[in-house]
C-alpha positions as CSV (number, residue, x, y, z in Angstrom):
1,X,99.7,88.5,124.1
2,X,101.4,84.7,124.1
3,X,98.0,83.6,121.8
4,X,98.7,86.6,119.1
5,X,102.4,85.4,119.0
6,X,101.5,81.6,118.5
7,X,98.6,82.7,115.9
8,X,101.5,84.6,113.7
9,X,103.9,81.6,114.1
10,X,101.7,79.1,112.8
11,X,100.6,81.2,110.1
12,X,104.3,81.4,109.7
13,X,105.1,77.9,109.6
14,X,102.3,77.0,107.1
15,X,103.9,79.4,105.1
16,X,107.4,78.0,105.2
17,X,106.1,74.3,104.7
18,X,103.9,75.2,101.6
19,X,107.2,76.8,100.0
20,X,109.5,73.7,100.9
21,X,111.4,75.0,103.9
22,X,111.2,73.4,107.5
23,X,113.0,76.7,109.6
24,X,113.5,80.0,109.0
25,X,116.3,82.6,110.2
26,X,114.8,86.2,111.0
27,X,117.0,89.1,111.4
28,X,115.2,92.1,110.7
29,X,114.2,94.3,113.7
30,X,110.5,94.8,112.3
31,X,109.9,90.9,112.0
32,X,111.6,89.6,115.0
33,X,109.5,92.0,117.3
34,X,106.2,91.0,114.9
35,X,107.1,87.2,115.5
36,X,108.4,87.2,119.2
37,X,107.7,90.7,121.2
38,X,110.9,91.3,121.7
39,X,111.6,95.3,120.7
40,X,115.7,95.0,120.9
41,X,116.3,97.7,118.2
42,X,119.7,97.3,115.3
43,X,122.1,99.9,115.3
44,X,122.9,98.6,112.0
45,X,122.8,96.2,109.3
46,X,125.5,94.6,110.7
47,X,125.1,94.9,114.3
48,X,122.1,93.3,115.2
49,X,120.2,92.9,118.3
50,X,119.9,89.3,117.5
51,X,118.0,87.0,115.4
52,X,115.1,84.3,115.8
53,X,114.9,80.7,114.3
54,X,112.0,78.9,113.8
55,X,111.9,75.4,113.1
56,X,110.1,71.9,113.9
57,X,111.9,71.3,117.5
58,X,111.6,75.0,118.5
59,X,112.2,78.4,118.9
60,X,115.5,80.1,119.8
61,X,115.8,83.8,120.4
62,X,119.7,84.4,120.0
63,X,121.1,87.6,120.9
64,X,123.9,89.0,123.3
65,X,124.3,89.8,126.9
66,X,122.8,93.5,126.4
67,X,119.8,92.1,125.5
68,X,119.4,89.1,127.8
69,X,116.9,90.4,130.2
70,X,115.2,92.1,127.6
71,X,114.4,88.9,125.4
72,X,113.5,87.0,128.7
73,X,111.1,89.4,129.5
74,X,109.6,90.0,126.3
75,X,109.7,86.9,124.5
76,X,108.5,84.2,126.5
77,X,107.8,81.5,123.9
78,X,111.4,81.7,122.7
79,X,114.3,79.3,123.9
80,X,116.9,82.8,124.9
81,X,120.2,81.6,123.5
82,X,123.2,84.4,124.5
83,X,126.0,84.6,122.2
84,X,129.6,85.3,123.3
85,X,131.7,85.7,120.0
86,X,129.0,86.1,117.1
87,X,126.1,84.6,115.9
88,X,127.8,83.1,113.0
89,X,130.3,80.6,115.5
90,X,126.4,79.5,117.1
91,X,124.3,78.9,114.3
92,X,125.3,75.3,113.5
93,X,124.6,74.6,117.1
94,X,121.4,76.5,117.1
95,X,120.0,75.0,113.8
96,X,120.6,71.8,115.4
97,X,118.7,72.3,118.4
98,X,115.4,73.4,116.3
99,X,115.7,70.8,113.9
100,X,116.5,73.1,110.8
101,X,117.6,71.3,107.7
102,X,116.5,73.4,104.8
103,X,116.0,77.2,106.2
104,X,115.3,80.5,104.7
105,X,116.3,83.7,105.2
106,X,115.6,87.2,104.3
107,X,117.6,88.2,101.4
108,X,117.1,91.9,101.5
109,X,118.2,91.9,105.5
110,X,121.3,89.3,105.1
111,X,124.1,91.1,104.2
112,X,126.8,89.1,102.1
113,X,129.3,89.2,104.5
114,X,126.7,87.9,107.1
115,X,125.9,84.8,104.7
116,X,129.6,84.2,103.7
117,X,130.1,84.1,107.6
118,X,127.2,81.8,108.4
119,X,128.1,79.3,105.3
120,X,131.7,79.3,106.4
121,X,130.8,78.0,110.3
122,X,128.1,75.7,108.9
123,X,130.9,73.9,106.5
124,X,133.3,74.6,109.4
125,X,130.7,72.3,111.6
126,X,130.3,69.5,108.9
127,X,126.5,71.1,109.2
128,X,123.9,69.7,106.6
129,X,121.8,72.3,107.1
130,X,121.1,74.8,103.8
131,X,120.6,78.3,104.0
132,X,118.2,79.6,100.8
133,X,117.3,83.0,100.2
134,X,113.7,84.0,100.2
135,X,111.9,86.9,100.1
136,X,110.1,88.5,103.1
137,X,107.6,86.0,103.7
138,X,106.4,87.8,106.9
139,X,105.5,90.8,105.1
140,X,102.1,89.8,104.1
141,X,100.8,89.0,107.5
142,X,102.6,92.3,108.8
143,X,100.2,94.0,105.7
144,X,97.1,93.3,107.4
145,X,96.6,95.0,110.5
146,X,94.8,93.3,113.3
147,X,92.2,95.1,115.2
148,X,95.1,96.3,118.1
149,X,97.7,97.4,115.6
150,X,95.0,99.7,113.8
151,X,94.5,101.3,117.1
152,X,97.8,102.2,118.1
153,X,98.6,103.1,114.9
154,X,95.2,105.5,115.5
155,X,97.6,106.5,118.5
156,X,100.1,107.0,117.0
157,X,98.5,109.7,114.3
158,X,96.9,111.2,116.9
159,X,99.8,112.4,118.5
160,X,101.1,113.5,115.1
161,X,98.5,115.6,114.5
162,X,98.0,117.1,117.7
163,X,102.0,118.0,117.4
164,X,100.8,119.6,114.3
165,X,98.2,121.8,115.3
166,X,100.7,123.1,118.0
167,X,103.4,123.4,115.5
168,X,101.1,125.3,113.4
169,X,99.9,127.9,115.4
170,X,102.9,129.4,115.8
171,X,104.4,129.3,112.4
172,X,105.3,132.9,111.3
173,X,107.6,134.5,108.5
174,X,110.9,134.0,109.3
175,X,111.6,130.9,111.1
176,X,114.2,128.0,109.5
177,X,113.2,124.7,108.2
178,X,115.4,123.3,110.9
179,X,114.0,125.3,113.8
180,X,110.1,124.2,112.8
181,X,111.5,120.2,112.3
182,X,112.6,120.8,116.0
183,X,109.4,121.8,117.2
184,X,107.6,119.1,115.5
185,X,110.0,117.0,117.2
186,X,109.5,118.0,120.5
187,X,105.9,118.3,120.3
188,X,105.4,114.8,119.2
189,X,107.8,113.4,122.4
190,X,106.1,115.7,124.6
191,X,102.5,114.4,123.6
192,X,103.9,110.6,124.0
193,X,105.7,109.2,121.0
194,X,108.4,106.8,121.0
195,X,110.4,108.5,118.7
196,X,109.5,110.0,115.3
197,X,108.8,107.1,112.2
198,X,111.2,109.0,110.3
199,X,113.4,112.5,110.1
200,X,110.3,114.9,109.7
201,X,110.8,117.1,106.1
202,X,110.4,120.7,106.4
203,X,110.6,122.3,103.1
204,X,109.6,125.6,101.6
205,X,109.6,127.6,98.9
206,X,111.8,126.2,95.8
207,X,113.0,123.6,98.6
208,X,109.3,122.0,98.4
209,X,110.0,120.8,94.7
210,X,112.4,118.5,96.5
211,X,110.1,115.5,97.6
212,X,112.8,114.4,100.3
213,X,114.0,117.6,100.9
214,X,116.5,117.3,104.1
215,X,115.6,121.1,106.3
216,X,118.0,123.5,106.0
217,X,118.5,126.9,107.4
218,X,116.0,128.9,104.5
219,X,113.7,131.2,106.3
220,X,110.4,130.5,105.8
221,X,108.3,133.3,103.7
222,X,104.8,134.9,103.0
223,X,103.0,133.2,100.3
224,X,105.1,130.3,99.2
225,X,104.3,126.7,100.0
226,X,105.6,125.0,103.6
227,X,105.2,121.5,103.3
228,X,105.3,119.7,106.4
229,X,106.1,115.7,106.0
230,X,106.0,113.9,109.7
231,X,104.9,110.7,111.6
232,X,105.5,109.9,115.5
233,X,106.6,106.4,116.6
234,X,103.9,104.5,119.2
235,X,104.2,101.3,120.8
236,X,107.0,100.6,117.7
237,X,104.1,101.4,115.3
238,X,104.3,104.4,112.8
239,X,102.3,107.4,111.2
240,X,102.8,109.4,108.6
241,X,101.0,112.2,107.3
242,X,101.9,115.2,104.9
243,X,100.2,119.2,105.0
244,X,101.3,122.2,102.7
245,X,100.3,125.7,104.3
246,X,101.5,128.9,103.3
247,X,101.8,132.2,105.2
248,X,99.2,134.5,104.2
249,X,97.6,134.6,100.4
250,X,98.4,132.0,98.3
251,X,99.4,132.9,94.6
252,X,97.3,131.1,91.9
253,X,99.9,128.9,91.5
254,X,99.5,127.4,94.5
255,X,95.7,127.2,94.8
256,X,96.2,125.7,91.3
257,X,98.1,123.0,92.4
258,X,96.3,122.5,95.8
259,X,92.8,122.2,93.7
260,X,94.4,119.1,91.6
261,X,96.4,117.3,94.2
262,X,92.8,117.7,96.7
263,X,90.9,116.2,93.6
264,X,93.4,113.4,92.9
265,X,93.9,112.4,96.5
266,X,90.0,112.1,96.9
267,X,89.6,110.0,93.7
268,X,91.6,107.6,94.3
269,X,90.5,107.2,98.0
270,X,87.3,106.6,96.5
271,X,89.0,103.5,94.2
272,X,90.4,102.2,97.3
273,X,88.2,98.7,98.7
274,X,89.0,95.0,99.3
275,X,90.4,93.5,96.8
276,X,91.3,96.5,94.6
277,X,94.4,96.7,92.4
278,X,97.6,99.6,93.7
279,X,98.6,100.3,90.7
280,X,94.9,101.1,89.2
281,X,94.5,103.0,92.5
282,X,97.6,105.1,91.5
283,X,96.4,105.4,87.5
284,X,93.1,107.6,89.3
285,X,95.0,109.8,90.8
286,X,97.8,109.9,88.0
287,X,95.7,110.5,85.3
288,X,93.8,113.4,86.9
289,X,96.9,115.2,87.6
290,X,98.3,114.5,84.8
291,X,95.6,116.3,82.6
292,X,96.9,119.9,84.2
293,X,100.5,118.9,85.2
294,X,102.0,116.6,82.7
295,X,105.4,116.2,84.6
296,X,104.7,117.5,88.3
297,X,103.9,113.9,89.9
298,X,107.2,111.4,89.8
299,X,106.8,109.1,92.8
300,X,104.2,106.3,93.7
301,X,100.8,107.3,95.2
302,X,101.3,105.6,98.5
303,X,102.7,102.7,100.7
304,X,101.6,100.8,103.5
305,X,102.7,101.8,107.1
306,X,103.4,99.8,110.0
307,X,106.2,98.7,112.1
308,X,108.2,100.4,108.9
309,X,107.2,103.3,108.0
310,X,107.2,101.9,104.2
311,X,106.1,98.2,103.9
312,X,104.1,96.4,102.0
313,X,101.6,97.0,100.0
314,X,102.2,99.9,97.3
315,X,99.5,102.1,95.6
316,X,102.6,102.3,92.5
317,X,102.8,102.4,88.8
318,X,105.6,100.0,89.1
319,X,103.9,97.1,91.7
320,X,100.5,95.7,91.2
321,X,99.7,94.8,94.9
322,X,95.8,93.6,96.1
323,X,94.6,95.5,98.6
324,X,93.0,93.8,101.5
325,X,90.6,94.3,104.2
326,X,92.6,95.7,107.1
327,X,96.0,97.2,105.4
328,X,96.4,100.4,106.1
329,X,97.7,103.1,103.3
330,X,99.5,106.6,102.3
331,X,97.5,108.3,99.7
332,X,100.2,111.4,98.9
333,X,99.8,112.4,95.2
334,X,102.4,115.7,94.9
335,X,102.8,118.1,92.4
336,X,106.4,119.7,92.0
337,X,107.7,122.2,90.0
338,X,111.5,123.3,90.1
339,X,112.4,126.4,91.1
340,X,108.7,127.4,92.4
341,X,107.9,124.9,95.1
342,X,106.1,121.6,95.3
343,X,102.6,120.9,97.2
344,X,102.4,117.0,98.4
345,X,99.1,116.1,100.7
346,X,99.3,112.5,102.4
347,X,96.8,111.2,104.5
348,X,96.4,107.2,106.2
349,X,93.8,105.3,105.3
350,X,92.3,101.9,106.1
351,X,91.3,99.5,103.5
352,X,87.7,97.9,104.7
353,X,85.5,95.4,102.8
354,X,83.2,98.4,102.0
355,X,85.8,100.9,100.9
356,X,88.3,102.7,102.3
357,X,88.5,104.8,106.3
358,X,90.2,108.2,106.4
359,X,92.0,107.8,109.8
360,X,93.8,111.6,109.9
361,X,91.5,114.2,111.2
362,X,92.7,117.5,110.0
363,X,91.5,119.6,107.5
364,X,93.5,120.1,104.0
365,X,91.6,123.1,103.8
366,X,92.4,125.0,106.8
367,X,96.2,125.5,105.1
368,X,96.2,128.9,105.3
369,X,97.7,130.1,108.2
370,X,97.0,134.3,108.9
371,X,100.4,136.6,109.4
């Protein structure tokens, strides 16, 4: 594992010397466990589990004493540094000892009361040392997935869907958004997963029309869309999937709306190959649904999934992003239309240099389940 660390920390420090930085400051949970191994999660933006520098004399893991033994363990080509009073009282110290002089940080993880503390103990110190804000530039190595990280994220799904298929058997008229989210829950522990990659959304009926509809206490009833959005948590790497069922017959309204979303969804997996452009990815799949349902599809087509359930890249009408070989994507073109429901179907899929790899196995078709 020491070799895959030192491969993403050169890669790293080429990166930081091409855009005129010798050190870099990394706070955010998904990089720091990318970059070093270590899995010490954030309760919050501002209380961290610690942070990593980077710079030409070394490499400093600085973090408290509930997380000592767990950054020795796990982070073996890092200098452990355990702070006492703050990381902010540290840094001039620690910036020192890896030889930092011009250093960036993430701007969308720093919050400003985090800088104003950091700049304040720097001038405090008499340090020379400049903190710059810079975009994520770990994001683009996180985007493509090594050979390991596309199998546990196979894992990962696998577990999902399994939970699924479970969940699913047993649906019946009746039951509460928030009792099914449970079982979905417990299903996906029970079969494994870390944790879930996100509060699973169980929505039905008018609900559905709600994209990020939060489960409530509605009883679920005969022919009216349940959609099911969900992703278990495995080896700190994510999946996400999304299914609409209904109870019984569908009305024509929903077997409209299936129809378009399962044509979109496959034409613009068929657009999807190395070196293809998101947003011309997203325009397949617009278009088509927009021909029948001229206001029904609001959000992007998809995102990438990895440590975070929503990283780079973007199948969007607002980001051009170039997919590569090796990212791995949501396709979920929805349909939603108030006070009837919404229908949203979401599957992963791998970008290869021949096209693009479905990687969930269940059927959209068998989403009719018999009462």
């Amino acid at each position: 594992m020491n070799d895959i660390y030192r491969k993403r920390l050169d890669t790293l420090q080429d990166t930081l010397s091409r855009n005129g930085f010798d050190a870099c400051l990394i706070m955010q949970e998904e990089n720091r466990r990318y970059l070093s191994g270590f899995t010490g999660e954030d309760n919050s933006v501002d209380e961290s589990a610690g942070a990593i520098l980077i710079g030409p004399k070394g490499l400093i893991l600085a973090t408290d004493s509930r997380f000592e033994l767990h950054a020795i363990h796990e982070a073996p080509l890092f200098d452990v540094h355990v702070y006492k009073t703050g990381l902010d009282k540290d840094l001039p110290e620690l910036l020192d000892r890896v030889g930092a002089s011009r250093v960036a940080f993430e701007e969308t993880r720093v919050s400003v009361g985090r800088f104003n503390a950091f700049a304040a103990a720097l001038k405090k110190s008499g340090s020379t040392a400049e903190l710059v804000a810079h975009e994520d530039m770990t994001a683009p190595m996180r985007a493509i997935k090594s050979a390991d990280e596309i199998q546990t994220m196979r894992e990962a799904l696998a577990i999902a869907e399994a939970a699924f298929s479970a969940v699913k058997a047993n649906l019946t008229p009746g039951l509460t958004e928030k009792a099914i989210a449970w079982e979905m829950e417990k299903e996906m522990r029970s079969r494994g997963a870390d944790g879930l990659s996100f509060p699973t959304i169980v929505a039905s009926g008018p609900n559905a029309a709600l994209p990020h509809a939060v489960p409530g206490d509605r009883k679920v009833a005969p022919g009216e869309p349940l959609l099911i959005d969900w992703g278990s948590r495995y080896n700190g790497y994510c999946s996400d999937s999304t299914r609409t069922v209904v109870l019984g017959s569908p009305c024509d309204t929903f077997k409209r709306v299936f129809d378009t979303l399962f044509e979109a969804q496959a034409r613009a997996i068929d657009a999807i190959c190395d070196g293809a452009s998101g947003k011309t990815v997203d325009a397949v799949a617009r278009g088509f649904i927009e021909q029948t349902f001229p206001d029904g599809f609001g959000h992007g087509l998809g995102h990438g999934v990895g440590l975070e359930i929503h990283e780079a890249p973007r199948l969007s009408y607002l980001k051009d992003h170039t997919l590569k070989a090796g990212m791995v994507v949501t396709v979920e073109p929805g349909i939603y239309l108030p006070e009837w429901g919404g229908i949203r179907l979401e599957n992963m899929v791998l970008v290869t240099e021949n096209g693009a790899e479905v990687l969930n196995t269940l059927d959209y078709r068998d989403h009719i389940v018999a009462i």
